[in-house]
C-alpha positions as CSV (number, residue, x, y, z in Angstrom):
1,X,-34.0,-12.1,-75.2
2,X,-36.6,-13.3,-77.3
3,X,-38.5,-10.7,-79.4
4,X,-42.0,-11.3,-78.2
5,X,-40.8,-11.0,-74.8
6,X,-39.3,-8.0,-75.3
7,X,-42.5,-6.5,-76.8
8,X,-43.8,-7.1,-74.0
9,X,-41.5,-5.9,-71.1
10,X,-43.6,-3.9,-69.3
11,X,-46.2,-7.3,-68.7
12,X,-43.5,-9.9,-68.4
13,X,-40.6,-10.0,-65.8
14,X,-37.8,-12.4,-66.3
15,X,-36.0,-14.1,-63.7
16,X,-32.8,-16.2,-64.4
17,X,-31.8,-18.2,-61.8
18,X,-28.8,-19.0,-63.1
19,X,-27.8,-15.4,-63.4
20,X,-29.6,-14.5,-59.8
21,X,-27.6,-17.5,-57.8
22,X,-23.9,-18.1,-58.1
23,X,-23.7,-19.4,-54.7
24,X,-26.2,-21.6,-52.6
25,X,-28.1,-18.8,-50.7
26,X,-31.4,-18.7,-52.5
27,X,-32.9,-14.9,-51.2
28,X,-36.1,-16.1,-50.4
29,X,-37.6,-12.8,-49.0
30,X,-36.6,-11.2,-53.0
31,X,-38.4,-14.1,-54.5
32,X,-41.2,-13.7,-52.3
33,X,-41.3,-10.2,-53.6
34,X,-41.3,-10.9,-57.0
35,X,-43.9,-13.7,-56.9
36,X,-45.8,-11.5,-55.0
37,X,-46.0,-8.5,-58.0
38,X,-47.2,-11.3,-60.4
39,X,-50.3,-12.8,-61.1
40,X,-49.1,-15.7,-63.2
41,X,-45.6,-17.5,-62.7
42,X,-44.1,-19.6,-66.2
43,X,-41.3,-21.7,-64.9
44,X,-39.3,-22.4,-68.4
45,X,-36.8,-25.1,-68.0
46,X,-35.1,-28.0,-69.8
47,X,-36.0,-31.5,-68.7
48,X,-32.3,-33.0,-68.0
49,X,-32.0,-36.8,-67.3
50,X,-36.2,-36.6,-66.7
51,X,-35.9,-34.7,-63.9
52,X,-35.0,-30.5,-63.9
53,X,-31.8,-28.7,-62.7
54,X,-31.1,-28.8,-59.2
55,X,-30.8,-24.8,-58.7
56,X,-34.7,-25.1,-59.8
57,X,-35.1,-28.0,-57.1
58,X,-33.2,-26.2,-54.5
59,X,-35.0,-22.7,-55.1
60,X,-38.6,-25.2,-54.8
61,X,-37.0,-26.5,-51.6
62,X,-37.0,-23.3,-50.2
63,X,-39.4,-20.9,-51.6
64,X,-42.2,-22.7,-52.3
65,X,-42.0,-25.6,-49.5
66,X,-40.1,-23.5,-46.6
67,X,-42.3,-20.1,-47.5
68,X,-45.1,-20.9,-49.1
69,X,-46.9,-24.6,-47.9
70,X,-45.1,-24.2,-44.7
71,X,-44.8,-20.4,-43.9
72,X,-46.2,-18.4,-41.2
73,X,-49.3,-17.6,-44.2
74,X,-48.8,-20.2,-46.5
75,X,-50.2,-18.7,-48.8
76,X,-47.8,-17.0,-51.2
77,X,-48.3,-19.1,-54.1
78,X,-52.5,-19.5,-53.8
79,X,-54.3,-19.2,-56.5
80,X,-51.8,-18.3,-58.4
81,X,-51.3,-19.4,-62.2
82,X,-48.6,-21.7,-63.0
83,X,-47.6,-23.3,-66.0
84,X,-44.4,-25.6,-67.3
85,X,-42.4,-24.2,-70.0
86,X,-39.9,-27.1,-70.7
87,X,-37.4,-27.5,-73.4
88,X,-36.8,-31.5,-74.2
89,X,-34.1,-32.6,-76.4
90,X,-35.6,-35.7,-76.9
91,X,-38.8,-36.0,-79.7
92,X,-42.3,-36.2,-78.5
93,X,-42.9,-39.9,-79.2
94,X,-40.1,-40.8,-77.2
95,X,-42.5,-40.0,-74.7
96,X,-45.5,-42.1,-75.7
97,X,-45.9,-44.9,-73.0
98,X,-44.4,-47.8,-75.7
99,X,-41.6,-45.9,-76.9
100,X,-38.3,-45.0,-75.2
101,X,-38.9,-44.0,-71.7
102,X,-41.8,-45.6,-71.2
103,X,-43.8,-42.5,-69.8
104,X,-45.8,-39.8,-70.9
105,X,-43.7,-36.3,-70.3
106,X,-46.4,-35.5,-68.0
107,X,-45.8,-38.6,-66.0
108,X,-42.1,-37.2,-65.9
109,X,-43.7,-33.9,-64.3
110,X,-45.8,-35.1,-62.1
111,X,-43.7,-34.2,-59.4
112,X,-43.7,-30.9,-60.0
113,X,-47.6,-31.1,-60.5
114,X,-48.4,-32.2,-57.0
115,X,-45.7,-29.4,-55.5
116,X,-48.0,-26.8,-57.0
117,X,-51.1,-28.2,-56.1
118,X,-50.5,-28.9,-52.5
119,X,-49.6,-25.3,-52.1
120,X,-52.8,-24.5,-53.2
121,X,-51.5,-22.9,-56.9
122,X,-53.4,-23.1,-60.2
123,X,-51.2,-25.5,-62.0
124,X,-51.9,-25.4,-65.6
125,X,-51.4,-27.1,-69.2
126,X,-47.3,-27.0,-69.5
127,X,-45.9,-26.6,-73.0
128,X,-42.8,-28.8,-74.0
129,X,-40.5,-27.8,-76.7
130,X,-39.0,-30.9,-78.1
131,X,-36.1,-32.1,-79.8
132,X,-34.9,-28.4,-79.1
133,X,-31.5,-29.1,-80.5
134,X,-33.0,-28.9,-83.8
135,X,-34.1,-26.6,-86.3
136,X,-36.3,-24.2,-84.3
137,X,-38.9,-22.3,-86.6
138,X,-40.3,-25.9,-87.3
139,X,-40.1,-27.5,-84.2
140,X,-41.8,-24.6,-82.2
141,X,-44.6,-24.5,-84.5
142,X,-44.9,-28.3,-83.9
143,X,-44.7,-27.7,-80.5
144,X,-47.5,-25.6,-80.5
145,X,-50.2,-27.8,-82.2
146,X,-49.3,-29.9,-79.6
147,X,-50.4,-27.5,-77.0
């Protein structure tokens, strides 16, 4: 666990999917739990063929479409603070709109953009970390001027 996070332990939770799920059921009433004890939700995730993993889709599917947009309240996720962490092994001009894909990365989220904002959530400013197979002291820093 990174060292800043673990400073800070007793403000941040973290919640692996990867370790929570090893079969399909997604617990939705735990999730809606912990989102519930929060005041600000960072999904962190690496952007894989332009798109995210599809435990990340499938725990969207049903949390935040079944429970929150379309839940008895709806309102789970309202107002709440979200922001994109994303890890991208690509560099940040291949995302320039002349370059190799063509689209800005947040053209690439969008998706995920509109998700939070039609259930009502506070989507914020996401921070990428690219070309994260490289040497990471220099590209985090880079990474965050970019912010």
């Amino acid at each position: 666990m990174d060292r800043g996070i673990k400073k800070h332990s007793d403000l941040i939770t973290v919640h692996e999917l990867t370790k929570e799920y090893h079969n399909p059921l997604i617990d939705v009433k735990a999730e809606h739990s912990l989102i519930e004890s929060h005041k600000n939700l960072v999904f962190h995730f690496p952007v894989y063929w332009l798109n995210f993993l599809s435990l990340l889709k499938q725990w969207l599917d049903e949390f935040l479409i079944n429970s929150c947009a379309f839940g008895r309240s709806g309102t789970h996720v309202k107002n709440l603070k979200i922001v994109l962490a994303v890890t991208v092994r690509s560099e940040c001009v291949d995302y320039d709109k002349e370059c190799r894909y063509n689209h800005s990365l947040e053209k690439v989220l969008a998706p995920f953009k509109l998700t939070v904002k039609y259930c009502k959530a506070d989507y914020q400013k996401f921070f990428a970390y690219y070309n994260s197979d490289s040497s990471p002291s220099a590209e985090i820093t880079r990474s965050a001027k970019n912010m």
